[in-house]
C-alpha positions in Angstrom: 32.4 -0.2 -4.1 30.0 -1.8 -6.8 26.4 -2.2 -6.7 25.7 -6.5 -5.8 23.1 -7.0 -8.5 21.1 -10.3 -9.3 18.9 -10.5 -12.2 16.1 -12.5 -13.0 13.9 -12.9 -16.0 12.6 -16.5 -17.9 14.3 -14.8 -21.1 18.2 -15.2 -21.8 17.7 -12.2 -24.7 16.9 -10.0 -21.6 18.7 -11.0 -19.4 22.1 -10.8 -21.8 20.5 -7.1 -22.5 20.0 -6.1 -19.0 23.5 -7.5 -18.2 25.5 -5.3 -21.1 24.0 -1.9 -20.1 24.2 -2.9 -16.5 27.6 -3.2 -17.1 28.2 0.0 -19.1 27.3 2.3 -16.4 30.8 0.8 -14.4 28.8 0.8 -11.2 27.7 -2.3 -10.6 28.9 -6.0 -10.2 26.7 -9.1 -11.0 26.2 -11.8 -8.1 24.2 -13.7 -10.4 21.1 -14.5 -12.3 18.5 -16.8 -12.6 15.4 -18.0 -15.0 13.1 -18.8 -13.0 12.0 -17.7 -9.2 12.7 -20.7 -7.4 15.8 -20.9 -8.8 16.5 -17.1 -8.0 15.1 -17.6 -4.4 18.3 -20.2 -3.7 20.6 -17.5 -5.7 19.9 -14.6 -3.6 19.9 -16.0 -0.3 23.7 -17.1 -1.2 24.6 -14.1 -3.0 23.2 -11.2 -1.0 22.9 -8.8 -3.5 21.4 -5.4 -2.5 19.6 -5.1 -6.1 17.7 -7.4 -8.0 16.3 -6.5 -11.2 13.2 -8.8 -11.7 10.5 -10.0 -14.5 6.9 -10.2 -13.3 5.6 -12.8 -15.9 7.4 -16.2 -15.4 6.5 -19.8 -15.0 5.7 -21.4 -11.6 7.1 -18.3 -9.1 6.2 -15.2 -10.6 8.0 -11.9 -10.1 5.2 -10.7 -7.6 5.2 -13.9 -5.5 9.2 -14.1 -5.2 9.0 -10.2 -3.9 7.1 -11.3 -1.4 9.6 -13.8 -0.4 12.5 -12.1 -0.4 10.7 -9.5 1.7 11.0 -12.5 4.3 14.9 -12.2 4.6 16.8 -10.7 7.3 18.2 -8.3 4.8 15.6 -7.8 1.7 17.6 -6.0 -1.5 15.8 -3.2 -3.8 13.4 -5.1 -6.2 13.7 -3.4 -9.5 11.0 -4.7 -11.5 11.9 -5.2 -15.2 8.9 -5.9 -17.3 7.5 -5.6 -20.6 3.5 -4.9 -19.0 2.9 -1.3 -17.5 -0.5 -2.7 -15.7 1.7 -4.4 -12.8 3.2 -1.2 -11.7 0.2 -1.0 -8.8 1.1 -4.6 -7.3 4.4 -4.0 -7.8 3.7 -0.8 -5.5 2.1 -3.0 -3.2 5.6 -5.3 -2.6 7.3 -2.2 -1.7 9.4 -1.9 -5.4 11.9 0.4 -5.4 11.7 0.7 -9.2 9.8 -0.4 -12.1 11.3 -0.1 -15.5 9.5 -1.1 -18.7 11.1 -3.4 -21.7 13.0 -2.4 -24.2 15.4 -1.1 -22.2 17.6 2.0 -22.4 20.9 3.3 -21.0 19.9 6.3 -19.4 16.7 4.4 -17.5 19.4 1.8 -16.3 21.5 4.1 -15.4 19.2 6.5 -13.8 17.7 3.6 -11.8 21.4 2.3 -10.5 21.8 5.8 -9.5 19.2 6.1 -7.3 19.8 2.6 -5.7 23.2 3.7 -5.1 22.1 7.2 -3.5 19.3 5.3 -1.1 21.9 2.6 -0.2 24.0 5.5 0.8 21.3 7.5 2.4 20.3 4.1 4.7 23.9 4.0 5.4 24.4 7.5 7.1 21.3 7.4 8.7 22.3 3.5 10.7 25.6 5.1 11.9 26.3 8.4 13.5 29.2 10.2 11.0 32.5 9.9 12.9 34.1 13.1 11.1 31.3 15.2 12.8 32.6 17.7 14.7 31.9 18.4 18.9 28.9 20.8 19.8 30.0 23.5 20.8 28.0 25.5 23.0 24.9 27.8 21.0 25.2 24.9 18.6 21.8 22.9 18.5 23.5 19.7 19.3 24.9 20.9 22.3 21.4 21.1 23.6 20.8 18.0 22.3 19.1 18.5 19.6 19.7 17.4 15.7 20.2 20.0 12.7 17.4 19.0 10.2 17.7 18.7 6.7 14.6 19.3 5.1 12.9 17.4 2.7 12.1 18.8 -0.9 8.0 18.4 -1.3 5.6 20.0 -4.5 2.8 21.8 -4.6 2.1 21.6 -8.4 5.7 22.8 -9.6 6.5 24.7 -6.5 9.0 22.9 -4.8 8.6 23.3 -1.2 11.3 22.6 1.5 9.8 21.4 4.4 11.3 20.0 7.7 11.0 16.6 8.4 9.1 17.1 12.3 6.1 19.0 10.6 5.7 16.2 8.4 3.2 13.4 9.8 3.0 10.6 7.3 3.4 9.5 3.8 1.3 7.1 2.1 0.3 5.9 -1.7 -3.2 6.8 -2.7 -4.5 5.8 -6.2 -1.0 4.7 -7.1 0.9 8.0 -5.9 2.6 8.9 -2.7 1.1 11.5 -1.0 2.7 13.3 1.8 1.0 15.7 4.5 2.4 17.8 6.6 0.9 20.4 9.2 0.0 22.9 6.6 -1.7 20.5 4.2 -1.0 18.1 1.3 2.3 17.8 -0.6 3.5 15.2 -3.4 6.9 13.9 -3.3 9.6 12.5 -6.1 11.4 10.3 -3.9 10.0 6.7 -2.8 8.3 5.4 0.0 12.0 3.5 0.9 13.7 6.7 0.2 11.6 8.8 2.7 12.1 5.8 5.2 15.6 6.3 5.3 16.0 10.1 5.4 13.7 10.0 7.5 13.9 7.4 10.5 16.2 9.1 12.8 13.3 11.5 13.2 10.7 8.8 14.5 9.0 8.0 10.9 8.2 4.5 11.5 6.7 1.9 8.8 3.7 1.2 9.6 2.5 -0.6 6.4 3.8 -1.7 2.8 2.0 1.5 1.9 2.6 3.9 4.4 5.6 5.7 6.8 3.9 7.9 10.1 5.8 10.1 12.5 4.9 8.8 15.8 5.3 12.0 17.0 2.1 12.8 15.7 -0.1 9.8 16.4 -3.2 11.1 18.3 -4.4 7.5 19.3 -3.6 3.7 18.6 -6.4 1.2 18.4 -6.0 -2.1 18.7 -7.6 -3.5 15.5 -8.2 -7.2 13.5 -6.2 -10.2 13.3 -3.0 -8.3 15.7 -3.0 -5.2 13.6 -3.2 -1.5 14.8 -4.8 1.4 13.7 -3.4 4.7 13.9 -5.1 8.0 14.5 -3.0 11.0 13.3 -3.0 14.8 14.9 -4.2 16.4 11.7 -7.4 18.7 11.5 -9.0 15.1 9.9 -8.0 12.6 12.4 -6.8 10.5 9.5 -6.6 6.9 10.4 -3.4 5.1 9.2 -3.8 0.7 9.4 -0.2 -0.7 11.2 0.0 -3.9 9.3 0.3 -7.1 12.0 4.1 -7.4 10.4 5.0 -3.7 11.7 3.3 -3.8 15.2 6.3 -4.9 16.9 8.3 -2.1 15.6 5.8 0.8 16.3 5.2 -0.3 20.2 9.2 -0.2 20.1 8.8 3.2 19.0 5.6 4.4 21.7 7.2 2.1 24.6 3.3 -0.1 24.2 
């Protein structure tokens, strides 16, 4: 099945440009596009897409605002920001993109982003639904006990790559513009997206607690009621870091910690 992909930019040059190497990688089907964000807002609640690829500098509803938006729908796509200025990529951080790629654009940047979408889309996918060709436990099998067989998440230390399993992790969050993970033996960096950890990692008891942050709630210490309906979090770490729960997420973690 083909990526759903909407496109958006107050530019027809771009858009035709965005539209021919999107359609030379063969993996993806365009729903529609729009020149404007009003426009695109009407678009993509009929369409559905699960990508939209989206300029920052347009008239009226900028590419910024209309993220926020769409992260108002029951089912928000992948925002792909596709702009010509590098000095949004820290609001567009901020929106929860899942990728930012810079004008002129190239094959192997589209492709590598439609890639990725794909694998994450996939990744959500698997983690929703148990898989129905698993096998029974069998008896000395961890699952018989009840327990699940972790995959464990790739992490760097400068350019060691460290394997690490996803219950000694306790949160992720971007700092400065980077996301930084720890984990119970100290500080790692990872490759993969805030969204991408998300999905990986959920059926572990990662929650969201924030545009900017995932936490295991199996390592929150403390939860404080805070301002204006929000949370905040104190983690299990030798710091007793303090993670904010966004208002928006509250409901979600006191799913989680039966509050």
């Amino acid at each position: 099945m083909k990526l759903k992909v909407f496109i958006v930019d107050d530019e027809a040059p771009a858009r035709r440009e965005l539209k021919y190497l999107l359609g030379q990688t063969g993996e993806v089907e365009i729903v529609g596009e729009a020149a404007s964000g009003s426009v695109a807002l009407r678009g993509i609640m009929e369409s559905t897409p699960q990508v939209v690829f989206l300029d920052v500098q347009m008239p009226s509803l900028n590419g910024i605002e209309l993220s926020n938006l769409l992260g108002r729908l029951p089912e928000k796509p992948l925002i792909i920001f596709s702009t010509a200025f590098e000095k949004y990529a820290l609001a567009a951080f901020d929106v929860e993109a899942f990728d930012y790629i810079l004008k002129p654009f190239t094959i192997e940047r589209i492709q590598k982003a439609v890639t990725r979408a794909i694998k994450f889309l996939h990744l959500k996918e698997m983690s929703a639904a148990p898989d129905a060709r698993q096998e029974p436990a069998r008896a000395g099998d961890p699952r018989h006990e009840g327990l699940e067989v972790s995959r464990k998440i790739p992490l760097y230390c400068g350019e060691k790559i460290i394997p690490t399993m996803p219950q000694s992790i306790l949160y992720a969050r971007i700092e400065e513009g980077e996301i930084v993970v720890r984990a119970v033996d100290g500080g790692y960096r990872t490759k993969s997206t805030l969204s991408e950890l998300e999905a990986r990692l959920s059926q572990y008891g990662f929650v969201r607690v924030h545009r900017s942050a995932l936490v295991n709630t199996n390592h929150v210490k403390e939860v404080i009621p805070w301002f204006n309906g929000s949370y905040k979090l104190v983690m299990n770490d030798r710091d007793r870091t303090e993670i904010l729960v966004s208002r928006y997420n509250v409901k979600e973690l006191k799913q989680y910690l039966n509050l």
